[in-house]
MIMAR-549663 format. One record per residue: residue number from 1; x, y, z of N, C-alpha, C, CB in turn. Coordinates in nm, 4 decimals. Each point is the difference from the previous one (the first is absolute). Glycine has a CB too. Example, Ala and Ser with C-alpha at 12.3 -4.5 7.8 and 13.67 -1.06 7.14 Angstrom:
// MIMAR-549663
PAFI | 1 | 1.3190 | -0.5690 | 0.7800 | -0.0890 | 0.1190 | 0.0000 | 0.0900 | 0.1200 | 0.0000 | -0.1892 | -0.1173 | 0.1246 $
PAFI | 2 | 0.1542 | 0.2223 | -0.1966 | 0.0820 | 0.1190 | 0.0060 | -0.0770 | 0.1090 | 0.0730 | 0.1184 | -0.0628 | -0.2145 $
// end
This chain:
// MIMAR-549663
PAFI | 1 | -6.1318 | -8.5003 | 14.2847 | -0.0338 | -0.0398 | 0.1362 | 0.1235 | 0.0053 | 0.0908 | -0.1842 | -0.1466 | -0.0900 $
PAFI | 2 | 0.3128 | 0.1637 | 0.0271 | 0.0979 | -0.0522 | 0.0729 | 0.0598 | 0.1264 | 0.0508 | 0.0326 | -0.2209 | -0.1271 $
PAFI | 3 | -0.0451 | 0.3217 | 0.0537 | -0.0254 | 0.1319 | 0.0123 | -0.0885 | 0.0871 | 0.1254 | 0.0318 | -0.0714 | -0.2414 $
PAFI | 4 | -0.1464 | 0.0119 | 0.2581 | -0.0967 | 0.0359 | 0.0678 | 0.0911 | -0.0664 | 0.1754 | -0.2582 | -0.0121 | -0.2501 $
PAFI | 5 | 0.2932 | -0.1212 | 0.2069 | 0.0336 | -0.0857 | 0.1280 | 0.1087 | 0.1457 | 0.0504 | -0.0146 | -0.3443 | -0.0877 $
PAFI | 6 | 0.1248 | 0.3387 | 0.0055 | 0.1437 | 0.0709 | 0.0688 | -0.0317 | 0.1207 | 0.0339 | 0.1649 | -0.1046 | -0.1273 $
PAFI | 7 | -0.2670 | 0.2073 | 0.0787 | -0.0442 | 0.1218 | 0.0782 | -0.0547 | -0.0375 | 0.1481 | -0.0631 | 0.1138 | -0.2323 $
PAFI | 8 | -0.0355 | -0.2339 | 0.2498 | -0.0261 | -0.0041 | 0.1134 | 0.1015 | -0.0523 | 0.0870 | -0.2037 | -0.0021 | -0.0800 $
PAFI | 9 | 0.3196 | -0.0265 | 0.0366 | 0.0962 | -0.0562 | 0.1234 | 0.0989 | 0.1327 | -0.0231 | -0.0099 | -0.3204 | -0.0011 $
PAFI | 10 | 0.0240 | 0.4417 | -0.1126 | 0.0249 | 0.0961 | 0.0701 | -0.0802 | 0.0716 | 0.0635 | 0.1314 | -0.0138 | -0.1134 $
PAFI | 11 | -0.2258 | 0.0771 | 0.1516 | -0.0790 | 0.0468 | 0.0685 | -0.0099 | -0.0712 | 0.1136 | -0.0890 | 0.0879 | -0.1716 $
PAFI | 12 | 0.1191 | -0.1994 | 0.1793 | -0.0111 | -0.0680 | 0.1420 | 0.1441 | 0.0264 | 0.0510 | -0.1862 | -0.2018 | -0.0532 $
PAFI | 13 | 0.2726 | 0.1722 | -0.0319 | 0.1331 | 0.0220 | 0.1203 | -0.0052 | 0.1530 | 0.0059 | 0.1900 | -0.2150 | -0.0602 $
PAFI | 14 | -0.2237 | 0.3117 | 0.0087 | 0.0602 | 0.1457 | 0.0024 | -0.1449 | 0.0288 | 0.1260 | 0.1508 | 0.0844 | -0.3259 $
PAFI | 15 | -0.2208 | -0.1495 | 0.3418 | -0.0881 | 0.0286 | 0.1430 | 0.0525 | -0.0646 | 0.0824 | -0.1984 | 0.0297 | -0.0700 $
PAFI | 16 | 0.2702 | -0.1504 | 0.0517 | 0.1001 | -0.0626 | 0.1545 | 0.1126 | 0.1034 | 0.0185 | -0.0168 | -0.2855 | -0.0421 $
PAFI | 17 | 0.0605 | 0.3536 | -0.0816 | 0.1526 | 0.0891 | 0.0465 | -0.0812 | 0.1287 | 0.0344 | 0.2289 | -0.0950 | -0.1832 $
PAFI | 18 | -0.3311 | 0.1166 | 0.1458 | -0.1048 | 0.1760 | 0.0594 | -0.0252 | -0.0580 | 0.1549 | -0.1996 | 0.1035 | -0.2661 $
PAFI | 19 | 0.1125 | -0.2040 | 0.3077 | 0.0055 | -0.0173 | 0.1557 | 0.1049 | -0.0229 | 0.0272 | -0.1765 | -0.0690 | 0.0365 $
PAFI | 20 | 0.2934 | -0.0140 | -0.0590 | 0.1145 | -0.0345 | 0.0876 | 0.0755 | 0.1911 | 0.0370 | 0.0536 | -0.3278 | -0.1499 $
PAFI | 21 | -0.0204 | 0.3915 | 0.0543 | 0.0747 | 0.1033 | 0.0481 | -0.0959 | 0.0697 | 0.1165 | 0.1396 | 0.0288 | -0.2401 $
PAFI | 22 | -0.3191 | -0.0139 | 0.1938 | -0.0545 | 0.0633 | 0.1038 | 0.0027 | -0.0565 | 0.1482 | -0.1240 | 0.0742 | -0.1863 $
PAFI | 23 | 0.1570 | -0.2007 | 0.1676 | -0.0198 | -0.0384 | 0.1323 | 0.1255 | 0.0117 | 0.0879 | -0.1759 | -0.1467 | -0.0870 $
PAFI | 24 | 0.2856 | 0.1357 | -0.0079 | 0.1629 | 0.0325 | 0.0689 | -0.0496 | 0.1575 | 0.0511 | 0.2225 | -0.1558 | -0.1985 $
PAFI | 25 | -0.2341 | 0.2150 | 0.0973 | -0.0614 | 0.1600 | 0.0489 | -0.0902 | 0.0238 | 0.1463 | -0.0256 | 0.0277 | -0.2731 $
PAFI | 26 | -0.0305 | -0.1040 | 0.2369 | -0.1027 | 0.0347 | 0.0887 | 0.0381 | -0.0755 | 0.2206 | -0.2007 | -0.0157 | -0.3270 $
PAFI | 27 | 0.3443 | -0.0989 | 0.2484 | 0.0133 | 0.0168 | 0.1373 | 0.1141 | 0.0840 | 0.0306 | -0.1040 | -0.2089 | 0.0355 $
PAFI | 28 | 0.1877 | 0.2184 | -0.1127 | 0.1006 | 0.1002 | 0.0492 | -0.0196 | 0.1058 | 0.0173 | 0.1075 | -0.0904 | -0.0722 $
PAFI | 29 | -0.2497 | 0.1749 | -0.0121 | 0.0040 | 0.1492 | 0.0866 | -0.1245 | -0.0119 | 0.1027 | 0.0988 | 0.1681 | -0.2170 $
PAFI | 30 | -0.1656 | -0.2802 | 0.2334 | -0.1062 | 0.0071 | 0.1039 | 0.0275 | -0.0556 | 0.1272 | -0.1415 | -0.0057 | -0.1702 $
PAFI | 31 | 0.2019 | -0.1438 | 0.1448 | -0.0017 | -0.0932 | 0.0550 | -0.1183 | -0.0609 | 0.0767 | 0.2035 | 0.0779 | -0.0233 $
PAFI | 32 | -0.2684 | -0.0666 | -0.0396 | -0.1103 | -0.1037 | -0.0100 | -0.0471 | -0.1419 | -0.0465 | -0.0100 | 0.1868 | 0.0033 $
PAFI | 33 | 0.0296 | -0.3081 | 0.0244 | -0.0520 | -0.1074 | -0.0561 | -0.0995 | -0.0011 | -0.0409 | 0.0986 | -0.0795 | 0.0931 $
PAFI | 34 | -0.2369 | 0.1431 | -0.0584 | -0.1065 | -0.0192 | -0.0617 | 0.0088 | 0.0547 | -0.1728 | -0.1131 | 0.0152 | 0.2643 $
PAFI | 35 | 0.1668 | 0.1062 | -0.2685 | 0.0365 | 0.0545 | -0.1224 | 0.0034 | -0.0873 | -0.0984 | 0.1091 | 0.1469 | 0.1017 $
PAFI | 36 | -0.0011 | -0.2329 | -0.1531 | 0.0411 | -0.1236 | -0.0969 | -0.1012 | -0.0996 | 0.0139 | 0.2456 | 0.0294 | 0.0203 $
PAFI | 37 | -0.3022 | -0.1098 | 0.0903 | -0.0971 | -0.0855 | 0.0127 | -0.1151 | 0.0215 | -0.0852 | 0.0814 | -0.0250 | 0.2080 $
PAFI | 38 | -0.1128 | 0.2096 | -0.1811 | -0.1373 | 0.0176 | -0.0873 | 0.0704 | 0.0320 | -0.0983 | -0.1927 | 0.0751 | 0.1347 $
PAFI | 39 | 0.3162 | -0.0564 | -0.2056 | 0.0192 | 0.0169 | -0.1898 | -0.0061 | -0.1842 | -0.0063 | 0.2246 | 0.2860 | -0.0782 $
PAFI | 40 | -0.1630 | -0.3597 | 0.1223 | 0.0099 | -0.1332 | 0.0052 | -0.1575 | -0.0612 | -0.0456 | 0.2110 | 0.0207 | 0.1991 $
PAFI | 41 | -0.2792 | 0.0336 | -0.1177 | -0.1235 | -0.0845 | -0.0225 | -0.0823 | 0.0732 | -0.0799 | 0.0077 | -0.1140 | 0.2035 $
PAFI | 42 | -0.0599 | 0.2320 | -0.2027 | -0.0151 | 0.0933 | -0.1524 | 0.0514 | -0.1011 | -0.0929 | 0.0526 | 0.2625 | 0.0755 $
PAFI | 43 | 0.0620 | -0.2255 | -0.1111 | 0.0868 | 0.0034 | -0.1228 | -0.0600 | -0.1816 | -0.0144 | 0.2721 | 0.2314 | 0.0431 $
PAFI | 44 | -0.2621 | -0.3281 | 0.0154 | 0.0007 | -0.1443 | -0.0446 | -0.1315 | 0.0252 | -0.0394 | 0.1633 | -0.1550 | 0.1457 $
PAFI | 45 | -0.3170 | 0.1847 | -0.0824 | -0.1466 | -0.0037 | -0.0535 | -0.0012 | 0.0876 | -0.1086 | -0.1111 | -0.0447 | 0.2118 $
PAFI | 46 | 0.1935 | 0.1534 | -0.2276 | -0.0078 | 0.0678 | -0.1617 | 0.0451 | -0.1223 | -0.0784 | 0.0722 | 0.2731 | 0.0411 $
PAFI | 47 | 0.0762 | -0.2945 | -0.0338 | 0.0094 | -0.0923 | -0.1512 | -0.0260 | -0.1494 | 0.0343 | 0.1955 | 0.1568 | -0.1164 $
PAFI | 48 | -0.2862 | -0.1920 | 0.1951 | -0.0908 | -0.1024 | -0.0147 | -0.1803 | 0.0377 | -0.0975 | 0.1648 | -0.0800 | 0.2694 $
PAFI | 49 | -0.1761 | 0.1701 | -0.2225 | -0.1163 | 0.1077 | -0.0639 | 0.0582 | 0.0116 | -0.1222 | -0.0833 | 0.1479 | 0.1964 $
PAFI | 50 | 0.2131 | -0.1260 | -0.2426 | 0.0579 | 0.0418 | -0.1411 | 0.0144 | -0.1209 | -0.0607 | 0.1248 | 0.2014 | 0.0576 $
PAFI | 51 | -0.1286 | -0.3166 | -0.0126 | 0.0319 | -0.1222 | -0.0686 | -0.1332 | -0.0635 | -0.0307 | 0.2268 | -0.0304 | 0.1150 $
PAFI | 52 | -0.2916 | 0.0429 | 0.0291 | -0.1492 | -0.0530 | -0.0826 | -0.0738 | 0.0615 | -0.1190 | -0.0374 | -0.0571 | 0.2127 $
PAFI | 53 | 0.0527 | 0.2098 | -0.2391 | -0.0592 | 0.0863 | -0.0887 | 0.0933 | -0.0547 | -0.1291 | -0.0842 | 0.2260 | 0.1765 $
PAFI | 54 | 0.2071 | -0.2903 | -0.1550 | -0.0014 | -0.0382 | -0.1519 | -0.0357 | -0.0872 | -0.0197 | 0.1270 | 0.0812 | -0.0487 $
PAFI | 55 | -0.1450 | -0.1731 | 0.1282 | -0.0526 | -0.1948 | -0.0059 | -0.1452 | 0.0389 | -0.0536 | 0.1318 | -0.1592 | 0.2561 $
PAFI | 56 | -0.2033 | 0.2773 | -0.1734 | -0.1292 | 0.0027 | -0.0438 | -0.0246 | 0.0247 | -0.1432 | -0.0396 | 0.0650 | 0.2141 $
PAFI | 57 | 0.1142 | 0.0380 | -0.2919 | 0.0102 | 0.0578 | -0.1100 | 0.0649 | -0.0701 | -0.0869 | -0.0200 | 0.1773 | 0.0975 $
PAFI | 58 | 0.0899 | -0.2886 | -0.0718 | 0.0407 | -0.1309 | -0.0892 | -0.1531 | -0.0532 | 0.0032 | 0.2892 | -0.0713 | 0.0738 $
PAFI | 59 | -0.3319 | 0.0074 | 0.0147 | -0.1299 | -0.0420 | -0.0353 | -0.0999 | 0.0372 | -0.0509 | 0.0600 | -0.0633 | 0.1110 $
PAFI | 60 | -0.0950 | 0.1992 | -0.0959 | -0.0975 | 0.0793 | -0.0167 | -0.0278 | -0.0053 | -0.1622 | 0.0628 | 0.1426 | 0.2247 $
PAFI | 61 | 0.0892 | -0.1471 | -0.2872 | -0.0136 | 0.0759 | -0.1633 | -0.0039 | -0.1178 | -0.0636 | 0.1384 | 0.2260 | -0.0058 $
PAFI | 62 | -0.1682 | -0.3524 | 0.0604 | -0.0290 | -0.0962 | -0.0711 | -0.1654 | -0.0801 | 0.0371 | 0.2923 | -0.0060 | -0.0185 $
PAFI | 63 | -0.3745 | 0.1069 | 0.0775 | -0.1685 | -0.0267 | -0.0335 | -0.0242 | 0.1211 | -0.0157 | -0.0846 | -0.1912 | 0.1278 $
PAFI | 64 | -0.0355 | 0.1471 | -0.1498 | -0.1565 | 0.0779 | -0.0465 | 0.0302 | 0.1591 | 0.0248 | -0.1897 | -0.2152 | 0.0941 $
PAFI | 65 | 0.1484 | 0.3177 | -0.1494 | -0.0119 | 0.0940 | 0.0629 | -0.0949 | 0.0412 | 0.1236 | 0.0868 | 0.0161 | -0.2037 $
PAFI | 66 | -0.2337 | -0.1037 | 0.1906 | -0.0524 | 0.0184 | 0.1437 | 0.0567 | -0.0935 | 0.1147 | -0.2075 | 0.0720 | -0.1175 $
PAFI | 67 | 0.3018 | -0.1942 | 0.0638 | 0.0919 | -0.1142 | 0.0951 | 0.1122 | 0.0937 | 0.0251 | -0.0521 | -0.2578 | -0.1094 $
PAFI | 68 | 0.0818 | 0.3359 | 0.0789 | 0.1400 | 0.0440 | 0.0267 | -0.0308 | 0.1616 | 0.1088 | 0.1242 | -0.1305 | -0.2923 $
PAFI | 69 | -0.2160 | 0.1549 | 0.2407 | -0.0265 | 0.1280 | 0.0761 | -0.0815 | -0.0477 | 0.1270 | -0.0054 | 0.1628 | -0.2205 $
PAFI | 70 | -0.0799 | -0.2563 | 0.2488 | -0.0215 | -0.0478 | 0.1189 | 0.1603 | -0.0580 | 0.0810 | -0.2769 | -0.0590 | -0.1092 $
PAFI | 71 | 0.2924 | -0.0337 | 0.0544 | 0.1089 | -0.0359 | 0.0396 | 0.1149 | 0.0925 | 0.0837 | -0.0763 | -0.1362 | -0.1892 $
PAFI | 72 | 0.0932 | 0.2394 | 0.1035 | 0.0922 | 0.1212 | 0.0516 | -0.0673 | 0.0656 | 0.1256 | 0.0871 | 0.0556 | -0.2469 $
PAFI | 73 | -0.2035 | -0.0222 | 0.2226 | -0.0476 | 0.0522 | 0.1110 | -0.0017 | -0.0280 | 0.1032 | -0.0739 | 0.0452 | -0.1042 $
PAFI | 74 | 0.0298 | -0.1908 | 0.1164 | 0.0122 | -0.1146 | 0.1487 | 0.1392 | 0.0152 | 0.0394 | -0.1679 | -0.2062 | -0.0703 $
PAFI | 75 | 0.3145 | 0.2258 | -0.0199 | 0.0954 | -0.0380 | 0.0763 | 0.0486 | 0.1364 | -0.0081 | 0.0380 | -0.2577 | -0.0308 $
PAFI | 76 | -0.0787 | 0.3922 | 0.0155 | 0.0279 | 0.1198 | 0.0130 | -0.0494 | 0.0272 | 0.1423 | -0.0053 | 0.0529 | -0.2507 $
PAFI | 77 | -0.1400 | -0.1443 | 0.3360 | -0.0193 | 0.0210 | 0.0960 | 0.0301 | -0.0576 | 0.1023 | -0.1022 | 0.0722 | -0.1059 $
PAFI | 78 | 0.2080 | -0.1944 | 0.0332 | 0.0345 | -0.0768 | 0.0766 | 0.1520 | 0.0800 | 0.0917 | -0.1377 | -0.2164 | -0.1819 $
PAFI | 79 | 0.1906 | 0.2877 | 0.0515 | 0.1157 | 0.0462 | 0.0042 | -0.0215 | 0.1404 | 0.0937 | 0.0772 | -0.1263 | -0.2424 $
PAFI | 80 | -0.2254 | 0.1732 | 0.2261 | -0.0190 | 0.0993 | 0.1305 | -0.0257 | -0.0359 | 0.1200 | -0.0680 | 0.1180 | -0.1295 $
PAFI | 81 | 0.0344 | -0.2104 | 0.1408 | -0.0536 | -0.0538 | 0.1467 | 0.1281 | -0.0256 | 0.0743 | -0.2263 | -0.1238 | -0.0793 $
PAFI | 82 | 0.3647 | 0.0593 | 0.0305 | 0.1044 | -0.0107 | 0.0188 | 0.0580 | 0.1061 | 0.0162 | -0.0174 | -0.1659 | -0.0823 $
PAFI | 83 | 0.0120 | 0.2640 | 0.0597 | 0.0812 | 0.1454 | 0.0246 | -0.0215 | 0.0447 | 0.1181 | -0.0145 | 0.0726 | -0.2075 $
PAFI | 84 | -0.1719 | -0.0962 | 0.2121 | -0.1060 | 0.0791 | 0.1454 | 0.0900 | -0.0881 | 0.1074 | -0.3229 | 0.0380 | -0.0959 $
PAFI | 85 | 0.3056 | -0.2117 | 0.0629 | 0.0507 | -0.0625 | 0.1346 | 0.1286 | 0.0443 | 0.0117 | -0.1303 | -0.2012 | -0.0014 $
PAFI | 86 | 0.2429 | 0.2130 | -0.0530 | 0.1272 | 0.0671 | -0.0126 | -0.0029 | 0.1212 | 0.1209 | 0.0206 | -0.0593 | -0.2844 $
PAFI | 87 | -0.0709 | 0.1337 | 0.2411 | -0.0520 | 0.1895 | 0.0744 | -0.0260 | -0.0370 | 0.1167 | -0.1344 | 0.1405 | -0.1773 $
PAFI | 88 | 0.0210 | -0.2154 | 0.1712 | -0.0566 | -0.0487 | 0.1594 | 0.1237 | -0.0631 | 0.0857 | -0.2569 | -0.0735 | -0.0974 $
PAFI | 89 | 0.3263 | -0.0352 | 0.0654 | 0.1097 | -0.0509 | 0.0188 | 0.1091 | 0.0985 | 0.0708 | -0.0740 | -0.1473 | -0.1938 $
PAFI | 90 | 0.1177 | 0.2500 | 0.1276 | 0.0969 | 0.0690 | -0.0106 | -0.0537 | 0.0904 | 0.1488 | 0.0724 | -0.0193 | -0.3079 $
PAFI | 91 | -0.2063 | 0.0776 | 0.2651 | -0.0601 | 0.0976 | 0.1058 | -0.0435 | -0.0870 | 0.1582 | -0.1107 | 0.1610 | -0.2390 $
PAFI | 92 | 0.0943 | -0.2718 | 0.2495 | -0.0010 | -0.1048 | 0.1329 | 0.0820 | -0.0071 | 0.0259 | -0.1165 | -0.1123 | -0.0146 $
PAFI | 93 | 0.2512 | 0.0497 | -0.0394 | 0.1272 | -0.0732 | 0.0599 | 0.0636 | 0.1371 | 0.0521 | 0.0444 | -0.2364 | -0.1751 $
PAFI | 94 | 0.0255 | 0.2479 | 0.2688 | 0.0671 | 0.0562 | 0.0278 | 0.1681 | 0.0032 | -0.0003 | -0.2202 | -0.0004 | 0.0701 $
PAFI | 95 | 0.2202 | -0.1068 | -0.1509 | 0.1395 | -0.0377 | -0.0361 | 0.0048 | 0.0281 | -0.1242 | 0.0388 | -0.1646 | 0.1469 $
PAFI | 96 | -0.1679 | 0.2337 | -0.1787 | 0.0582 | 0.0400 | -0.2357 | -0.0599 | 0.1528 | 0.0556 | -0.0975 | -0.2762 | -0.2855 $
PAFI | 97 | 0.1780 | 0.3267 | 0.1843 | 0.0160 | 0.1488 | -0.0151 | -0.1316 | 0.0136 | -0.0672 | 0.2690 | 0.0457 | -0.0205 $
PAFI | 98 | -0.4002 | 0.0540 | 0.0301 | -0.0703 | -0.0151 | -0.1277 | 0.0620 | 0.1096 | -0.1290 | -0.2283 | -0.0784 | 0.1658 $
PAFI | 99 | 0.2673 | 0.2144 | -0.0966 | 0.0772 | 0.0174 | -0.1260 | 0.0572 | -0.0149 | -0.1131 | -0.0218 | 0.0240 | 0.1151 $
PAFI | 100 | 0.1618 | -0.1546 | -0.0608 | 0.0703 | -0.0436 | -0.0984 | -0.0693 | -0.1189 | -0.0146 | 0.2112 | 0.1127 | 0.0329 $
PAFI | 101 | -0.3257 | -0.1416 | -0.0016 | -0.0829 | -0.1167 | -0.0580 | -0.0665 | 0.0670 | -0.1789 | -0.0889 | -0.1054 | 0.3202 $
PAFI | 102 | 0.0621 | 0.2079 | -0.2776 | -0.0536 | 0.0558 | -0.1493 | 0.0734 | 0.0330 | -0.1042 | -0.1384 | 0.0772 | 0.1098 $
PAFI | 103 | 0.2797 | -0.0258 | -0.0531 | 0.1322 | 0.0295 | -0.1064 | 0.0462 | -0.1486 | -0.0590 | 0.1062 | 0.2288 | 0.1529 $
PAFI | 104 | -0.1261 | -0.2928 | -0.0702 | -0.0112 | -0.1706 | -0.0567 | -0.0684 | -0.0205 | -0.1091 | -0.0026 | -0.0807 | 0.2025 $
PAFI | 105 | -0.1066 | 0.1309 | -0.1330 | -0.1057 | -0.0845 | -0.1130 | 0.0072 | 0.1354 | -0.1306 | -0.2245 | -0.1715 | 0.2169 $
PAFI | 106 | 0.2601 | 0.2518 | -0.2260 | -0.0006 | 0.1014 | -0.0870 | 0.1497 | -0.0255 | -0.0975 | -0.1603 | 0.1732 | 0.1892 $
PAFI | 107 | 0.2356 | -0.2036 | -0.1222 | 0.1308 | -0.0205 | -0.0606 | -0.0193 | -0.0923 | -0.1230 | 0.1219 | 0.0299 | 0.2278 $
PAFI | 108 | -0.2088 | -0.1529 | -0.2735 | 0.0135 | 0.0074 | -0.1213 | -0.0343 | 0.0481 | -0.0897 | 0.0304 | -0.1012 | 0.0641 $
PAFI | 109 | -0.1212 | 0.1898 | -0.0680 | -0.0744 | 0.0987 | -0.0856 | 0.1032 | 0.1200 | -0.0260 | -0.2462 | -0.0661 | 0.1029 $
PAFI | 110 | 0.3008 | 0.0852 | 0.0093 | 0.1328 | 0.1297 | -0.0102 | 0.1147 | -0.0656 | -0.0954 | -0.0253 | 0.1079 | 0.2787 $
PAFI | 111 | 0.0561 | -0.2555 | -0.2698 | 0.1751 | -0.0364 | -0.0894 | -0.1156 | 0.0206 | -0.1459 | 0.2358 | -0.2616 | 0.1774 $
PAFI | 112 | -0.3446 | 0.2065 | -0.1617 | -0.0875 | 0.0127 | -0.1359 | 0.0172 | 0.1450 | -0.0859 | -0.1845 | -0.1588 | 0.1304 $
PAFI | 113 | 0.1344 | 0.2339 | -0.0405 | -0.0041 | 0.1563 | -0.0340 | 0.1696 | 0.0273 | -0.0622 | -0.2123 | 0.0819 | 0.2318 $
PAFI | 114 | 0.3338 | -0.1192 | -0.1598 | 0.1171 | 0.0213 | 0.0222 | 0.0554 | -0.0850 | -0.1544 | -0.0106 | 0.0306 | 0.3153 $
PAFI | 115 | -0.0634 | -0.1332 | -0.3278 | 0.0560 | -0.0515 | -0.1102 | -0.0703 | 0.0386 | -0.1174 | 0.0802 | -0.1721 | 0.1269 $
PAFI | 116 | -0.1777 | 0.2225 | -0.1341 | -0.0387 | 0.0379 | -0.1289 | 0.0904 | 0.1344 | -0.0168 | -0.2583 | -0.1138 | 0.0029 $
PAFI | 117 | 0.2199 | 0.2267 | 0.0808 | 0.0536 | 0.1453 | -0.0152 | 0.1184 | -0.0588 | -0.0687 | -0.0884 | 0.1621 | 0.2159 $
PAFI | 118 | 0.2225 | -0.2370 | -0.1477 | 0.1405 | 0.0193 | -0.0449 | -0.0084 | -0.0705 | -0.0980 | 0.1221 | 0.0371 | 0.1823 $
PAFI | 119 | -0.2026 | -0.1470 | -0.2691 | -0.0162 | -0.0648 | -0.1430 | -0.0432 | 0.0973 | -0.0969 | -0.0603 | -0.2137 | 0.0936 $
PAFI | 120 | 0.0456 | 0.3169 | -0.0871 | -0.1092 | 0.0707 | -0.1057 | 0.1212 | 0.0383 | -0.0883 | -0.2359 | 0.1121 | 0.1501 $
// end
């Protein structure tokens, strides 16, 4: 378990050091504020989304198989409905980029991708 814990706090910091450089990036060759705001707020609803999917999956593997697969499902849609309001969010405000709202929210799935490839 303790194992499982320290991957998710690497994967969480190596998505704070993947948005932090994009967002230095993104104002020095754009100069744009909105740019960083939307990796900022992306990036926090991904690994809030990444943290609940393990809380869920700690819980999950300790009921029923029809308790656990309901269970997952409700908070798989819970965890989509949160993305949609995210998008919507990003695409209203005019102070978040929606762009780098999605490289946000994509960025933990990418250190994911990034950390398996270079472990193999």
């Amino acid at each position: 378990m303790e194992k499982v814990k320290a991957l998710e706090r690497e994967i969480i910091k190596k998505t704070a050091l993947f948005n932090g450089v994009l967002m230095i990036l993104s104002l020095v060759i754009f100069r744009d504020v909105t740019l960083p705001i939307g990796l900022l707020f992306g990036a926090s609803i991904a690994v809030l989304n990444f943290l609940e999917l393990s809380k869920t999956l700690k819980i999950a593997v300790k009921k029923s198989p029809q308790g656990a697969s309901t269970f997952a499902g409700i908070k798989y849609f819970v965890r989509f409905i949160v993305t949609g309001i995210t998008l919507y969010v990003a695409i209203t405000t005019p102070h978040i980029n929606f762009l780098s709202t999605v490289i946000g929210l994509l960025s933990v799935k990418l250190v994911i991708y990034q950390t398996s490839f270079f472990n193999r």
